[in-house]
N, C-alpha and C positions, 0 to 999 in steps of 0.2 A: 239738446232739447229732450230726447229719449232722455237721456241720464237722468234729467231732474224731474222727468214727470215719473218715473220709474221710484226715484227716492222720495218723491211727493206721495206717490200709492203705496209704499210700505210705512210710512209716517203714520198714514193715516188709517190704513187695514192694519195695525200693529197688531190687533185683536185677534183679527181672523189669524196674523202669523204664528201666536203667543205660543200656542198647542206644537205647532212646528219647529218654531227657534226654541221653547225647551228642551224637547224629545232629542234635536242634535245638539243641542249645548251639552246636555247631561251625558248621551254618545260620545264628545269628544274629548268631554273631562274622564271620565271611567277608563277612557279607550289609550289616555295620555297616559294617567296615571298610572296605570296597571302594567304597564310596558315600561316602566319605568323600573321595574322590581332587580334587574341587573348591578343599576347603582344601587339602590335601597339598602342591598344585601353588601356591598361593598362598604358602603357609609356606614352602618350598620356593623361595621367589625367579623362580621360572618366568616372563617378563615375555611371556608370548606371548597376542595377543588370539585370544580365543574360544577356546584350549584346555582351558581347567576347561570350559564348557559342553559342549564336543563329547567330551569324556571322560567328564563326568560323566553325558549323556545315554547314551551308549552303552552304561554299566556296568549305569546304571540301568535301560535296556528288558532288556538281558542278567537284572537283577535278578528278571523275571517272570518267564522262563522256566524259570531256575534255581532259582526259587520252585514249580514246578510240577512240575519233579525232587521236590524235597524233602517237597513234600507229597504223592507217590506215596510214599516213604521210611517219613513219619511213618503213614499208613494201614499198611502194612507193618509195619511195628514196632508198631504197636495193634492190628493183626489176632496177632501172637506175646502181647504182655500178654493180651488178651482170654481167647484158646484156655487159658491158666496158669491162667486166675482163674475160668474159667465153673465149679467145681466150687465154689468160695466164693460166686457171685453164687446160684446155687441152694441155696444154704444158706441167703442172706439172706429168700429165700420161702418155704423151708420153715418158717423160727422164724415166718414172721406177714407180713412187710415185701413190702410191695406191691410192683412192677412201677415205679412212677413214684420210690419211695422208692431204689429200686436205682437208680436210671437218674439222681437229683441226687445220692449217691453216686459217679458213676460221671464224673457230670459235674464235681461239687467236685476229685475227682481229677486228670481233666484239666486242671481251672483252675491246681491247685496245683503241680503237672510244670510247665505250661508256663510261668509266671509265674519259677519257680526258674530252669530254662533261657535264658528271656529275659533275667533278671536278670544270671546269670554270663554270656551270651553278650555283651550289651551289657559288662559289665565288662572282656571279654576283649578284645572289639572294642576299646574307647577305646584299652585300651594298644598291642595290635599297628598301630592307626593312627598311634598315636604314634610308632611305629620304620618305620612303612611311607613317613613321612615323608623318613627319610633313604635310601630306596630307590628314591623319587622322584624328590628330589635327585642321584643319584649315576647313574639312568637318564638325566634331561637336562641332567648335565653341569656343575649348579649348587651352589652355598653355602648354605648354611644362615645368613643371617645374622642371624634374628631368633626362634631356636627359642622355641615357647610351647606350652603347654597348649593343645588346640581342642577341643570336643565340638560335632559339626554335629545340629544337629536335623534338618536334610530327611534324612538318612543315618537317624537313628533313627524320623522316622516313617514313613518307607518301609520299613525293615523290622518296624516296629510293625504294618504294615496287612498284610504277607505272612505274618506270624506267626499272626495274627486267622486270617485266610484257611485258614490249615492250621489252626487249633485248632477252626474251625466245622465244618471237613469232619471232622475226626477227631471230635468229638462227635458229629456226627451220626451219623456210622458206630456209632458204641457205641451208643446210643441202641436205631437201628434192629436192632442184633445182640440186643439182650436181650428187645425188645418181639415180636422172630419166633422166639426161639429157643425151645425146648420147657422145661419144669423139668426133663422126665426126661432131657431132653439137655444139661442145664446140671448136674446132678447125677453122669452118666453120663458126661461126656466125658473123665476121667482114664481110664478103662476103655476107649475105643476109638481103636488108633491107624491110622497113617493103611496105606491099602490098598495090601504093596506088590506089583507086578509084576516076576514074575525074568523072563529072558531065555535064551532060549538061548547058550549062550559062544560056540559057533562061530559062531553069525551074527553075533552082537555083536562078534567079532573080525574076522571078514569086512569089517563096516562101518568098524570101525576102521581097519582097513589101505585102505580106498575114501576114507577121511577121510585120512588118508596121501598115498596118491597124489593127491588131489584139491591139497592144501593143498602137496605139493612140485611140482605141474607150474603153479600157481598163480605160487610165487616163481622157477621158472626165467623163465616168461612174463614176469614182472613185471621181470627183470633183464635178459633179453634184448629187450624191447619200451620201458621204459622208461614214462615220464608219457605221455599224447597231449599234453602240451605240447611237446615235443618234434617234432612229428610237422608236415611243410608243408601249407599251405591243402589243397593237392589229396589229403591223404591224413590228413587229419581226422577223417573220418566213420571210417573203412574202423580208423581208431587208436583212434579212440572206442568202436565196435564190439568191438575186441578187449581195450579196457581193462574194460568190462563182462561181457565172458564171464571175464577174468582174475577180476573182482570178486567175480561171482556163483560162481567154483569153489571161492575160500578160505572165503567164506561157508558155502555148503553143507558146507565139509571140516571147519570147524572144528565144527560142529555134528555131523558124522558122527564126530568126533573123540571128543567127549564123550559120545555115542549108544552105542560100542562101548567107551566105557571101563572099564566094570563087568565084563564079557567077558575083556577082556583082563589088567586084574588081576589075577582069576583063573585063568586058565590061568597066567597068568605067574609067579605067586608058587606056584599047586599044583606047578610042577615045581622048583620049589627046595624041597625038601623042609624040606630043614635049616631053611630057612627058615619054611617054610609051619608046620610044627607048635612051634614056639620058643613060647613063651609064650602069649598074646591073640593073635598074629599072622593065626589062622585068624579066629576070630570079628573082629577088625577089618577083616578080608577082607570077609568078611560081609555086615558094616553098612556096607561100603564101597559095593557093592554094590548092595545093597538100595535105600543111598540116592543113589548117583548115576542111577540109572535112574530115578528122581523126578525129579529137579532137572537131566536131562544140557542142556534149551533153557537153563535161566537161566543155565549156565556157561559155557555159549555164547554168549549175550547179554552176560554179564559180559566172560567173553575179546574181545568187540570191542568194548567199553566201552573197555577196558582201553589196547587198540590205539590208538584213535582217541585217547585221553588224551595217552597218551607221545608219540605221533607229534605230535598237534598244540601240547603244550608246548615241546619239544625241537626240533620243525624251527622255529616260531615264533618263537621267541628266537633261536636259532641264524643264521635269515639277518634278524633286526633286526640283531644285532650284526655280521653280516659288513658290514652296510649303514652301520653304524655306526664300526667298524676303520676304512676306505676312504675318505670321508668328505672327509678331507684331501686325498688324492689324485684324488678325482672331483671336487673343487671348487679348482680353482687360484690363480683370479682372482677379486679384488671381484663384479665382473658381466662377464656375455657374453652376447653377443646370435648368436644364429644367423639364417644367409639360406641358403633351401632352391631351387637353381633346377629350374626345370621341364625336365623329360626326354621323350622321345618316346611312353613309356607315362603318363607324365601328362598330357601336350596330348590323345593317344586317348583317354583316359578322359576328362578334361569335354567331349572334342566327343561323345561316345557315349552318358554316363551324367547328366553334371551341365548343363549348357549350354551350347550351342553360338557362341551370342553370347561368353559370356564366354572359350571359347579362340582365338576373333578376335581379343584385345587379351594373349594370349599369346604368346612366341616363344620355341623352342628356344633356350637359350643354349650357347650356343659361346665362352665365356670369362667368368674370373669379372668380378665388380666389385668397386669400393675403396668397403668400410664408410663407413670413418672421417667423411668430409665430412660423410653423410648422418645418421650417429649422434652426429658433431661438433657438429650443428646448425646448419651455414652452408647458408644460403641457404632454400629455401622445402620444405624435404623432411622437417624435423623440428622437434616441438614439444613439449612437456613442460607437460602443465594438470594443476595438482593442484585439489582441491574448489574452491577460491575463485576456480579461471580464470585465476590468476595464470602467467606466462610462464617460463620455467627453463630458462640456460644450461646444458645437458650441458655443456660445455666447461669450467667450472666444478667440476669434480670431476672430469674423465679426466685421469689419471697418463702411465704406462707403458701401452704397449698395443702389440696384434700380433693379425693378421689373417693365418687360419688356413685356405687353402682344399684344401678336398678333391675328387679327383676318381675317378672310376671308372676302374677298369683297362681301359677299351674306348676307343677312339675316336669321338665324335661322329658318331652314324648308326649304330652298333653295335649288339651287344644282350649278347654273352656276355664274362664279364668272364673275363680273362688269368689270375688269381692268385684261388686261392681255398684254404680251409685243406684242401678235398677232397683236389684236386691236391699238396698238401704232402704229407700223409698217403701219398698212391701212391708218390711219388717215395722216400718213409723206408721203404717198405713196411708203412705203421702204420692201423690201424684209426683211422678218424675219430669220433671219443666223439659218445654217442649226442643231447650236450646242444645240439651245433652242427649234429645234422640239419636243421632247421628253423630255425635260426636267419639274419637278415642277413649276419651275418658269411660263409657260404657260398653263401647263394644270390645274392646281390649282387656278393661278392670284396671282395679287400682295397680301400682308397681309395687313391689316391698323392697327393703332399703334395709341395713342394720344400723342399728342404734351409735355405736361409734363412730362411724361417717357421718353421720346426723348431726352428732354433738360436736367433733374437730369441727364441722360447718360455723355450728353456732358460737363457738372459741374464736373461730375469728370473724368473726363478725360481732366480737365483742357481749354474747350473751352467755348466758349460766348454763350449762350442759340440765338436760332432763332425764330422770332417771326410768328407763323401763324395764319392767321385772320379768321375769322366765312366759308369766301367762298374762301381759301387757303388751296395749298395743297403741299408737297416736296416729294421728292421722294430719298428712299435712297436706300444703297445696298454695301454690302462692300466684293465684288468677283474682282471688276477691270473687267478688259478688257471689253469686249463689250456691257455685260449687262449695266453696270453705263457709257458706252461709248452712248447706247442708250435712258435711262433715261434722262442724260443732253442735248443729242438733242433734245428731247420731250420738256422737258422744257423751254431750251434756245428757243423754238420755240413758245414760249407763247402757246402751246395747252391746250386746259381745258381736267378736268376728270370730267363725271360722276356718282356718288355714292352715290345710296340710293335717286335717283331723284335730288339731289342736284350736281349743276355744279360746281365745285372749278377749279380756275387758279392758275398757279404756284406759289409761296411765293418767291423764286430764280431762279436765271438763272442755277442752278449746282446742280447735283445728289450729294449728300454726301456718302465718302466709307470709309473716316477717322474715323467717328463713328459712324458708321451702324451697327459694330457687334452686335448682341443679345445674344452670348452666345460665349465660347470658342469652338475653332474649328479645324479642320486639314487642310479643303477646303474651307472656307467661311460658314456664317450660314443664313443669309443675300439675298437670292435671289432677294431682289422686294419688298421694303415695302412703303407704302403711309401714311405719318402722314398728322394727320390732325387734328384740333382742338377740346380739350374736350367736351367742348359742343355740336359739329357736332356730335362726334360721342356717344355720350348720345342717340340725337334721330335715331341711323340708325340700333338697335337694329341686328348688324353684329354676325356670328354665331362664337365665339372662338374657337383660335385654336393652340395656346400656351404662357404659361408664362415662362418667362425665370427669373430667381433671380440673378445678378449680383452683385459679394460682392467682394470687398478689404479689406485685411486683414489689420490690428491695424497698427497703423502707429509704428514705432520703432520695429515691432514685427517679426523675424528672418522667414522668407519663408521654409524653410526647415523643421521647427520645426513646424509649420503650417500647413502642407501640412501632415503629420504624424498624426497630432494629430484628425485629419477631417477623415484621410485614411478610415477608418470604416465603415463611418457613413450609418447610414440603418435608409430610413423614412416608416412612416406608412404610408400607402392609407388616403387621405382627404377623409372626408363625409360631404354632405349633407343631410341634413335631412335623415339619414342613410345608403345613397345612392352614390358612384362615379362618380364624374362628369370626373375623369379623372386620369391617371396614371404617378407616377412619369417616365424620362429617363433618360439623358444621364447626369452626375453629373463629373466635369472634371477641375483639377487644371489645370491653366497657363504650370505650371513646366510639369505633366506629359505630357502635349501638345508641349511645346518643345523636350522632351526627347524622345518621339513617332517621332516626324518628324523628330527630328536630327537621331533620327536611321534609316527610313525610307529612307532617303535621303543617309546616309553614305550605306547601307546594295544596294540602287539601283546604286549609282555611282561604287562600287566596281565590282558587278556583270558584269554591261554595259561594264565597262574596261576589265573587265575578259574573258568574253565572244566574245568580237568586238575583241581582240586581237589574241586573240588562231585564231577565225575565218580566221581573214586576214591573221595570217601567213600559214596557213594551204591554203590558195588562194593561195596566192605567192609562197608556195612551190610546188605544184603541178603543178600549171607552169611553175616555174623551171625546176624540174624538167622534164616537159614534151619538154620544148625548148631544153636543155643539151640533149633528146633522141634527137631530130628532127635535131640538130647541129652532131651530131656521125652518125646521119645515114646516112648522108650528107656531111660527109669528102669525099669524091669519087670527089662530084661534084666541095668544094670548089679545089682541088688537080686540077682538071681540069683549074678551075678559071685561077688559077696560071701559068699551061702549058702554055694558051693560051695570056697571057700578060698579066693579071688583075694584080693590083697592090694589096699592102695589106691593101691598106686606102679605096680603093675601097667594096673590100671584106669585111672590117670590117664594112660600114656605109650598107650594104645589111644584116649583120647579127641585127645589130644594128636595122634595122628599120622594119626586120621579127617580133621581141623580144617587138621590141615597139606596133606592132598591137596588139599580142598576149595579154599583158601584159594590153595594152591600150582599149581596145575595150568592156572587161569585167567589166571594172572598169568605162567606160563613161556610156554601160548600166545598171550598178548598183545604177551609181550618179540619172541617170535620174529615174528610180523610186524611189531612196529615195527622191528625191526632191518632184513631186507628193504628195508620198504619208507623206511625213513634211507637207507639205501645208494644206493637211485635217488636220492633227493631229494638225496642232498649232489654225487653226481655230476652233477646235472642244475644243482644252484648253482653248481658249478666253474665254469660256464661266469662268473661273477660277480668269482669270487676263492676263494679255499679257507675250506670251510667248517670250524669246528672246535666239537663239539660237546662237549669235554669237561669244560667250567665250566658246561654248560646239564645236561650229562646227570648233572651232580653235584647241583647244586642240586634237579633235577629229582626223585632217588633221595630227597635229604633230605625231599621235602613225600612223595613216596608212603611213604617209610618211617616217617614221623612218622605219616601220616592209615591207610594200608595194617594196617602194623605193629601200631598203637595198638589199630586193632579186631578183631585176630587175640590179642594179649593179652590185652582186656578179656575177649573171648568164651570164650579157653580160662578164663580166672578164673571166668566165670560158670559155665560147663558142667562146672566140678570143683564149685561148690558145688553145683548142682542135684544132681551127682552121690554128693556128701557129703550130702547131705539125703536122697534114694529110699534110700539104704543106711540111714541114719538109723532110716527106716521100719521097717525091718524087728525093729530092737531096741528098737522101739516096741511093736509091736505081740502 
């Protein structure tokens, strides 16, 4: 008898559930699907070790937290059911029916919602996993060669147990609501709505406009001061300091925003007259009113919800894919090995900080040294043990190759380098972008490079060697955006460099970024380099400051098996005359350079999606659910509506354009600082290569307008019927 009168009151409060069984439909589908990314990647072709584990761990601790969103969500939306129904649940004690009878009633209900929910959201899930498949594939670059059907169980029992989790707490809550709540309060409660508090206009608009100024001296700060990534060691703190008072002013503004927003309204809309008395217009003023000075924190809260969403899916994907565009261009060669020699601040620093014994067996170097023998493997300087100890000719798999050294625009014993992009900038009369304040590329100056290593680079890599003369100079750099955006204006502008007392003018009108790499990379390796003629730089006795070794493997000879067979390789420290001039670093095939960014990239677009979406629905349902209260508590008034002539197209476009403020207002100030603070961010990636956000800010529009959109729908459908029903009332009674 409980069973069916339980599946009788969800039949028929479908309505009231609607907001509820979406909120965890759409949790259980996300929550399936997304935990699913183990197989994805296997289906998917994806041949990399340990990526489904490190994805799948990360999705899944992500899973607990975003499980803890949702079941704040689901109390929330069973605290709106409850309030609807407390006038029925006291009806069920009035006819006889005990306390405990209500409460497995109440309980069977919840079983039956969630159980439905789970059911379609698992249903939902299987499929969207099935096409997230080919989203997989097409993030790391892969075929689909063997599409099949998969339904993973760890995927379903893990969101099986976060489901449990939220449907125990949300019983319980009901539970605990009924057995404290009063009968005469549970009989009573269609009769008392909630308490509201008006405001003075003019103080209210006072705040508004302190929410104003707060939130536009906010984004000048923000645009004028930039990230504190930007900002050098010694001015960190002092940037940090000022990025927190920026933080703490839009905070405070956006909240004083929505504080004076009822205030302002009104005044705003009373002096449009024509306006102000045109139809409902006054009274949706009203309840405008009434109920944003309720709710001005949670639109607040929402509006930086909102922010934090947009910004974190759109700049997230936005520099994977720049990282991904590039890719080709930061990885030139098979493998490269770089040698880093030691400089005058690096022998002070380990005799100062690190050990002192150990920079005894250091020595400034004053010229570079020749890789190749020593990464050749001749003689007792290099070796290659893979697990089984076994011995491995490098030699055996180097191809083509060229040996790359760079050195500092100073001469050994120096300290201030000759050429930096500061100085370019003065010379153009141009503002130095704020991305290169802090960066290498300035505080260190460009490297210089000789013209023969330059051009073997571009020999193999299939281009035409360029010619620079005795008092010529190019300029390369292979990051893109601004930096070789700034280069080629330097030059195209015929300005001279110069270096080591000698003036050189440019050799071309054009930075080169086609092959500028020096080594394989993730970001660029390339900051800022000045080639310039062997001979010049013979006499400018420049203080070195790395060689890089660039090798292509054997022509006809399998990459795979190549990249395995090097896997190992351990070099000995170079000596001179018994002594290090320099340490080998960073040693890095093409391949595992792709397979790092392709993860990198797959592992940040997943996340961004994951995260921006639970977010916005979790927007949208709260106010939802907060308009569905603000709509119930306000059936009195539309009932009136209707007494008095209102028609119901009338009354529907007042509900309609309450719902749109609401809905509306959170979301314009959420755009307007992710825009802001997009703006810093893409300017601060230029330094990278040019970011372009408008295939990320598309896809991005489609999931909030899907998830955003759907529950501003759903809601106005609900809040006309609720509102079709109180008018109902009246021709009832």
């Amino acid at each position: 008898m409980l069973c069916k009168l339980a599946w009788g009151n969800v039949r028929r409060a479908g309505r009231d559930y609607l907001v509820y069984l979406l909120t965890l439909t759409l949790g259980v589908t996300v929550f399936y699907a997304f935990n699913t990314i183990s197989m994805q990647v296997d289906i998917a072709g994806i041949d990399e070790e340990g990526l489904a584990q490190v994805m799948g761990s990360i999705l899944g601790d992500l899973t607990y937290f975003l499980a803890g969103v949702m079941a704040f969500l689901m109390v929330y939306a069973n605290n709106f059911i409850m309030k609807r129904r407390k006038k029925e649940f006291g009806l069920y004690q009035v006819l006889g029916m005990g306390r405990g009878r209500v409460a497995t009633i109440m309980a069977l209900e919840t079983v039956i919602v969630s159980v439905v929910a789970f059911v379609a959201g698992i249903v939902l899930g299987v499929g969207l996993s099935q096409l997230m498949t080919f989203f997989t594939a097409s993030l790391f670059k892969t075929q689909i060669a063997n599409f099949h059907f998969f339904f993973s169980v760890h995927a379903f029992n893990l969101t099986l147990a976060c489901m449990l989790v939220m449907f125990v707490l949300t019983l319980l809550l009901n539970l605990r609501a009924v057995r404290r709540t009063k009968l005469i309060e549970l009989m009573g409660a269609e009769r008392r709505n909630e308490s509201i508090k008006t405001r003075n206009p003019w103080i209210a608009i006072a705040i508004f406009a302190v929410g104003v100024v707060l939130v536009g001296v906010a984004y000048y700060r923000l645009l004028r001061d930039g990230f504190p990534l930007t900002a050098t060691d010694s001015k960190l703190q002092e940037a940090m300091n000022q990025f927190g008072i920026t933080t703490a002013m839009v905070t405070v503004g956006t909240f004083a925003l929505f504080w004076g927003l009822s205030g302002m309204l009104i005044k705003l809309l009373q002096s449009l007259r024509s306006v102000y008395w045109r139809g409902l217009n006054m009274f949706t003023v009203r309840q405008l009113s009434a109920k944003v000075n309720t709710v001005c924190f949670s639109m607040g809260v929402i509006a930086m919800i909102l922010f934090l969403a947009i910004t974190s899916v759109t700049c997230g994907m936005s520099i994977a894919n720049v990282m991904n565009e590039n890719l080709e261009r930061y990885n030139p060669v098979d493998v490269s090995q770089t040698y880093a020699y030691y400089t005058p601040d690096t022998l002070d620093y380990y005799k100062e900080y690190i050990n002192p014994s150990e920079a005894d067996r250091m020595v400034l170097a004053d010229s570079t040294v020749d890789l190749y023998p020593a990464w050749h493997g001749k003689g007792k300087s290099a070796g290659n043990n893979d697990e089984t100890g076994k011995k491995v000719n490098i030699a055996d798999v180097a191809g083509e190759h060229v040996q790359i050294d760079s050195y500092l625009s100073y001469p050994v014993g120096g300290s201030n380098p000759s050429v930096t992009p500061s100085e370019m900038c003065k010379i153009m009369g141009e503002k130095l972008p704020k991305a290169f304040g802090g960066s290498n590329a300035d505080a260190m100056g460009l490297y210089v490079t000789p013209a023969s290593q330059y051009n073997k680079l571009r020999q193999m890599m299939g281009e035409e060697p360029v010619h620079i003369g005795h008092d010529q100079y190019l300029l390369t750099c292979d990051m893109g955006g601004e930096l070789v955006d700034l280069y080629t204006k330097y030059m195209a502008g015929g300005h001279a460099l110069t270096l080591g007392g000698h003036t050189l003018k440019p050799a071309t009108d054009k930075s080169d970024e086609d092959t500028a790499a020096i080594a394989n990379s993730a970001m660029g390796s390339n900051g800022g380099t000045v080639v310039v003629a062997d001979e010049l730089l013979s006499q400018l006795n420049l203080q070195p400051y790395s060689s890089s070794l660039l090798v292509n493997y054997k022509q006809g000879m399998d990459t795979t098996e190549a990249d395995e067979s090097i896997k190992y390789t351990v070099l000995d420290n170079l000596l001179v005359d018994g002594k290090e001039p320099g340490a080998w670093r960073t040693f890095i095939t093409r391949s595992e350079m792709y397979t790092q960014a392709a993860q990198m990239n797959g592992l940040i677009s997943y996340l961004a999606i994951y995260i921006g979406f639970v977010l916005v629905v979790a927007c949208a349902a709260i106010l939802s659910i907060q308009q569905l209260s603000n709509v119930a508590d306000g059936s009195r008034s539309y009932r009136v509506l209707a007494q008095i002539g209102c028609d119901d197209r009338q009354i529907r476009h007042s509900v309609m354009a309450q719902q749109a403020v609401f809905f509306l207002f959170p979301l314009a100030v959420g755009l307007a600082h992710s825009f802001v603070a997009l703006k810093v961010i893409i300017e601060l990636v230029s330094i990278f290569g040019n970011m372009s956000i408008g295939g990320t800010v598309g896809l991005t529009c489609a999931i909030f307008l899907a998830a955003y959109g759907g529950y501003f729908l759903v809601t106005y459908l609900m809040s006309t019927g609720m509102v079709r029903a109180a008018i109902a009332t009246r021709y009832s009674e």
